[in-house]
The first five atom37 places (N, CA, C, CB, O) and aatype in JSON, in Angstrom:
{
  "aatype": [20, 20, 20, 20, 20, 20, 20, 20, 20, 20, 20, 20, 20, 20, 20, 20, 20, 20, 20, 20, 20, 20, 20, 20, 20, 20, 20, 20, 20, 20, 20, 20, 20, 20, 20, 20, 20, 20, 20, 20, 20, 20, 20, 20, 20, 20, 20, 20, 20, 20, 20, 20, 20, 20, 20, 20, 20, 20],
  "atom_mask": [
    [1, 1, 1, 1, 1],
    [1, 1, 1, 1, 1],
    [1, 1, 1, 1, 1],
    [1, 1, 1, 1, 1],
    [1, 1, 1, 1, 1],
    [1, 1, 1, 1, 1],
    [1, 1, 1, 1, 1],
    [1, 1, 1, 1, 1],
    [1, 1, 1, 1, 1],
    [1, 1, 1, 1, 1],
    [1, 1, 1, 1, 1],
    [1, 1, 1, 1, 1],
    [1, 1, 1, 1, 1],
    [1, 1, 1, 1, 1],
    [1, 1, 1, 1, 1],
    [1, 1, 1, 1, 1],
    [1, 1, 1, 1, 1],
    [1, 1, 1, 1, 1],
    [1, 1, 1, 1, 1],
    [1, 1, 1, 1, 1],
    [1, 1, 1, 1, 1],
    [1, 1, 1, 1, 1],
    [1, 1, 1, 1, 1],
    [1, 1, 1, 1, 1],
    [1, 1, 1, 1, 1],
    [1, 1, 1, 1, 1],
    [1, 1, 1, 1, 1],
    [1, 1, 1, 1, 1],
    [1, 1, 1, 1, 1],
    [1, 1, 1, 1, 1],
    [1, 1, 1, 1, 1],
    [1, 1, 1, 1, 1],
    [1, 1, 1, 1, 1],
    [1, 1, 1, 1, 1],
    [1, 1, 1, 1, 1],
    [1, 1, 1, 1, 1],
    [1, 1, 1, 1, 1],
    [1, 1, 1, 1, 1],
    [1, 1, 1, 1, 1],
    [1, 1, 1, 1, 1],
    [1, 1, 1, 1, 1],
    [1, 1, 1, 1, 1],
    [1, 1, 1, 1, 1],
    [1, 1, 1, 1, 1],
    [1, 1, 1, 1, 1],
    [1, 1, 1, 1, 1],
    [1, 1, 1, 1, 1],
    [1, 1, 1, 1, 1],
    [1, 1, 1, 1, 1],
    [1, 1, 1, 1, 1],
    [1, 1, 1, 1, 1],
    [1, 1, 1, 1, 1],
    [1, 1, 1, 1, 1],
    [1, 1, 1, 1, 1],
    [1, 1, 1, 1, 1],
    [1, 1, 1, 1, 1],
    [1, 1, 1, 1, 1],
    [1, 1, 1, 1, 1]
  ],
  "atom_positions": [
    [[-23.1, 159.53, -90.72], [-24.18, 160.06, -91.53], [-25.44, 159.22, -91.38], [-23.76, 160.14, -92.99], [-26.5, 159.81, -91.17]],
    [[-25.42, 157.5, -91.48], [-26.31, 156.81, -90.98], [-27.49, 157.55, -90.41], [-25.72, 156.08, -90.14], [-28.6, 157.8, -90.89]],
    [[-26.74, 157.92, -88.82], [-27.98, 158.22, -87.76], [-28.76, 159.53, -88.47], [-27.32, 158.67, -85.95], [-29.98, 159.56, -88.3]],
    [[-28.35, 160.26, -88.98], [-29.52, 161.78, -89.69], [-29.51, 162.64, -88.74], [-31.39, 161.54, -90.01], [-29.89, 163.76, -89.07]],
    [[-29.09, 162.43, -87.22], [-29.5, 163.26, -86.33], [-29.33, 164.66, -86.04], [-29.23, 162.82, -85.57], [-28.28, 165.03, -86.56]],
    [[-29.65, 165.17, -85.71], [-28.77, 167.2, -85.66], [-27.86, 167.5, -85.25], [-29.23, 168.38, -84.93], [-27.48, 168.67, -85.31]],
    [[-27.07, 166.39, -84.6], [-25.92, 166.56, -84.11], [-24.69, 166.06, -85.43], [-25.95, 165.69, -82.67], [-23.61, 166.64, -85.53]],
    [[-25.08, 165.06, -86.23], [-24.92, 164.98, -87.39], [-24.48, 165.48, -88.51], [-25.45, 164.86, -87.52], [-23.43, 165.48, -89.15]],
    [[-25.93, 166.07, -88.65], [-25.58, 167.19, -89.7], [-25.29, 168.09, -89.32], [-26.34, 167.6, -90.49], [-24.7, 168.55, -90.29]],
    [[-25.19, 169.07, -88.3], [-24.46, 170.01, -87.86], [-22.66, 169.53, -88.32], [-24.89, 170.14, -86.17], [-21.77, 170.27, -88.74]],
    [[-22.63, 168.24, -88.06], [-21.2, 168.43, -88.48], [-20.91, 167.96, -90.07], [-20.25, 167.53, -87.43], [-19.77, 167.59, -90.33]],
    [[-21.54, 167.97, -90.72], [-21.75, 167.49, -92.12], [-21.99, 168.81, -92.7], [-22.98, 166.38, -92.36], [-21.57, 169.14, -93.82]],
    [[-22.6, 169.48, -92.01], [-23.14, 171.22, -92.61], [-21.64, 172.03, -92.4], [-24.76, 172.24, -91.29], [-21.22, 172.95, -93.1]],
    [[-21.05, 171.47, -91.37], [-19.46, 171.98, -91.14], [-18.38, 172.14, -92.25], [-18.78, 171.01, -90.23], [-17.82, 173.08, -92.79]],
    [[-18.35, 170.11, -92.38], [-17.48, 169.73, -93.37], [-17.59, 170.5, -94.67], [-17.67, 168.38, -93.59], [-16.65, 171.07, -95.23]],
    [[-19.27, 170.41, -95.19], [-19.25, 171.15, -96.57], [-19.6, 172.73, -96.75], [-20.23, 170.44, -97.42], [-19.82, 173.19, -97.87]],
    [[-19.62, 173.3, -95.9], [-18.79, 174.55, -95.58], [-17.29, 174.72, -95.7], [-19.01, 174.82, -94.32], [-16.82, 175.84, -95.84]],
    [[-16.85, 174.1, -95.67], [-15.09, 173.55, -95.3], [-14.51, 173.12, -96.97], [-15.02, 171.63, -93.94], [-13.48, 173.59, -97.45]],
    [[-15.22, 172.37, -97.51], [-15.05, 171.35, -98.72], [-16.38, 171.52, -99.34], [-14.71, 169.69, -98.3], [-17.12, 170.54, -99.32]],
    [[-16.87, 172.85, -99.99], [-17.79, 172.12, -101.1], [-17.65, 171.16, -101.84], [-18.1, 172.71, -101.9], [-16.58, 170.78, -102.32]],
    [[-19.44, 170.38, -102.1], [-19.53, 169.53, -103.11], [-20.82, 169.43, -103.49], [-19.01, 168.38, -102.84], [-21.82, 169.52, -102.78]],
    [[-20.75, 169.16, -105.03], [-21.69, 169.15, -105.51], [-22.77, 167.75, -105.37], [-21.23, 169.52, -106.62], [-22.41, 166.57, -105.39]],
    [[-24.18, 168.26, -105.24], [-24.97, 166.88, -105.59], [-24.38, 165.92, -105.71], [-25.64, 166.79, -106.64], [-24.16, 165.24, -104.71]],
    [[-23.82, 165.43, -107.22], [-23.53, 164.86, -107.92], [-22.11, 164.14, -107.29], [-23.64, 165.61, -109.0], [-22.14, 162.91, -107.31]],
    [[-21.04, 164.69, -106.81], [-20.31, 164.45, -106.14], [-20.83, 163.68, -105.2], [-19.79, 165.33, -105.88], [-20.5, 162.5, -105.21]],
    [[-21.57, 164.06, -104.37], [-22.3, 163.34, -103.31], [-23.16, 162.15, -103.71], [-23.15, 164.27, -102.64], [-23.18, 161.07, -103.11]],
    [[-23.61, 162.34, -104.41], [-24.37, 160.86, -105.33], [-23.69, 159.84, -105.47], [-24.73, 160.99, -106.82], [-24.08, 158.67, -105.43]],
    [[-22.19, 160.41, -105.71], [-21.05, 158.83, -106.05], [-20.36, 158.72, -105.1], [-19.89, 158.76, -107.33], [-19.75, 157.65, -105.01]],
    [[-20.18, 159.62, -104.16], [-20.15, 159.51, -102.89], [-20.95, 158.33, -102.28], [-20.54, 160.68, -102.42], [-20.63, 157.34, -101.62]],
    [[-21.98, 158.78, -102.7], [-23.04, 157.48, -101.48], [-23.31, 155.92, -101.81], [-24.86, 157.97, -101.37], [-23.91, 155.01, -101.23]],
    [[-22.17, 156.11, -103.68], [-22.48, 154.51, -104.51], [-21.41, 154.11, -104.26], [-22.8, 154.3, -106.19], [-21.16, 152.98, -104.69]],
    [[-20.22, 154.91, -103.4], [-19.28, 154.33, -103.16], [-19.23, 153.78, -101.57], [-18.32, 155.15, -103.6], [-18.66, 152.78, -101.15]],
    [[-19.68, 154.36, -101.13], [-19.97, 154.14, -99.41], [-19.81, 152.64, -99.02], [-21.68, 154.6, -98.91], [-20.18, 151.7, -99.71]],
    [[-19.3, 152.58, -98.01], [-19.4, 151.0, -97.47], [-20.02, 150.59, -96.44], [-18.3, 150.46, -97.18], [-19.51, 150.33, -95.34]],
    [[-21.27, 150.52, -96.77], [-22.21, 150.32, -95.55], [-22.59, 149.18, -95.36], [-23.34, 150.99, -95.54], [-22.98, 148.41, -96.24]],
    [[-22.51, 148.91, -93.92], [-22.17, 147.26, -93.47], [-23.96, 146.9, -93.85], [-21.47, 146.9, -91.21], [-24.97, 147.61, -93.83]],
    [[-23.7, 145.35, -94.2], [-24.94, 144.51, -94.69], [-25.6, 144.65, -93.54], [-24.77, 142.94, -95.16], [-25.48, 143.82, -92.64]],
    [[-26.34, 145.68, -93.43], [-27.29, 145.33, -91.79], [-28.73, 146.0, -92.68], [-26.59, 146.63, -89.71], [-28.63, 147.13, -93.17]],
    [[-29.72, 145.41, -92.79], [-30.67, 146.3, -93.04], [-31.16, 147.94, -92.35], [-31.53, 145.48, -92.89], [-31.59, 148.94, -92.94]],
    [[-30.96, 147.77, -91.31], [-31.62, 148.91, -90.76], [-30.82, 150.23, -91.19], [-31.7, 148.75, -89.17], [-31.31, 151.26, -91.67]],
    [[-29.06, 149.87, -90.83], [-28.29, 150.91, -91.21], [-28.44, 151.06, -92.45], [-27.05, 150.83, -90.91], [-28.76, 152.19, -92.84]],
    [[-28.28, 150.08, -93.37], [-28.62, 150.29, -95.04], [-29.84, 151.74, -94.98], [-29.58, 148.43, -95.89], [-29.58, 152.88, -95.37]],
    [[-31.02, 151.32, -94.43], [-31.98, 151.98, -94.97], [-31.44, 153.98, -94.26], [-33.74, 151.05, -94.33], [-31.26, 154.98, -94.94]],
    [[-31.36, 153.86, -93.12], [-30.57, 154.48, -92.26], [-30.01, 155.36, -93.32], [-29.59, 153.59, -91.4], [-30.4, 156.41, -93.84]],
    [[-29.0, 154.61, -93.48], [-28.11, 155.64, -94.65], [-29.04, 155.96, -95.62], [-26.75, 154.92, -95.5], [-29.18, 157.18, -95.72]],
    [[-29.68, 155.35, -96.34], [-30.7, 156.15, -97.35], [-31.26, 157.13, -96.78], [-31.82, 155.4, -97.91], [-30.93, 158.26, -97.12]],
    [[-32.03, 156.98, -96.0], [-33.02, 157.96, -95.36], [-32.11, 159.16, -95.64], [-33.47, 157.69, -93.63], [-32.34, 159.9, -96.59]],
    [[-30.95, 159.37, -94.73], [-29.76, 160.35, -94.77], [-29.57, 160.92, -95.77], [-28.62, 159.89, -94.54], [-29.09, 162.04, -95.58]],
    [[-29.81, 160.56, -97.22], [-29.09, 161.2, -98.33], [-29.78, 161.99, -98.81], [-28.63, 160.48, -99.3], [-29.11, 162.76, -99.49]],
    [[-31.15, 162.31, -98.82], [-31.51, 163.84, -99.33], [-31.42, 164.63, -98.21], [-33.0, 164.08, -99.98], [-31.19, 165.76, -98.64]],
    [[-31.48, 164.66, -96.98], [-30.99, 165.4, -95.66], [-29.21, 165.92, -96.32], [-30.98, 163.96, -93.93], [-28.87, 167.05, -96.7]],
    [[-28.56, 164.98, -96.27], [-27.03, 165.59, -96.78], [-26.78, 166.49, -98.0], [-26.12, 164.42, -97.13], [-25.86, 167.29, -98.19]],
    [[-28.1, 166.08, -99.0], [-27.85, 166.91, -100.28], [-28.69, 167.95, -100.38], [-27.98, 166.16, -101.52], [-28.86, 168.52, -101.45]],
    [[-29.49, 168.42, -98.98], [-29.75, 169.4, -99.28], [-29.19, 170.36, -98.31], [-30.92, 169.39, -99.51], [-29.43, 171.54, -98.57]],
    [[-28.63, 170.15, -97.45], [-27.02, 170.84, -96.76], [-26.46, 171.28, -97.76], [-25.84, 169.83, -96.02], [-26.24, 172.48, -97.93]],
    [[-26.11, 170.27, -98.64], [-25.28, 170.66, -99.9], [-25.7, 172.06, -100.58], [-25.46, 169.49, -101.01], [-24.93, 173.02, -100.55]],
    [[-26.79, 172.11, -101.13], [-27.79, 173.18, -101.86], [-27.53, 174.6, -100.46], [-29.97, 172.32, -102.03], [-27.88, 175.67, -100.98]],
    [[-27.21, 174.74, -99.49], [-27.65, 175.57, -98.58], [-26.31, 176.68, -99.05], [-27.8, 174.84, -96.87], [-26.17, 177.76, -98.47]]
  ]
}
């Protein structure tokens, strides 16, 4: 999820097609995440999370 890329979310748009979830689900989803201490990926993954939650909404 990190990278954001379209190849990405194409498969993230898959999964929750497959497994809805809500926002909110996904919110504690992302406070649970274990994302290695690297800054860039840190931010990386942020960037990512309104891209994933609005897959979600689709």
């Amino acid at each position: 999820m990190a990278r954001g890329d379209e190849n990405d979310l194409a498969d993230i748009r898959f999964l929750l097609q497959c497994e809805p979830l809500t926002a909110a689900q996904l919110d504690a989803a992302f406070k649970r995440a274990r994302v290695p201490d690297v800054p860039e990926i840190q931010q990386l993954f942020r960037a990512a999370q309104p891209k994933v939650l609005a897959l979600a909404g689709d």
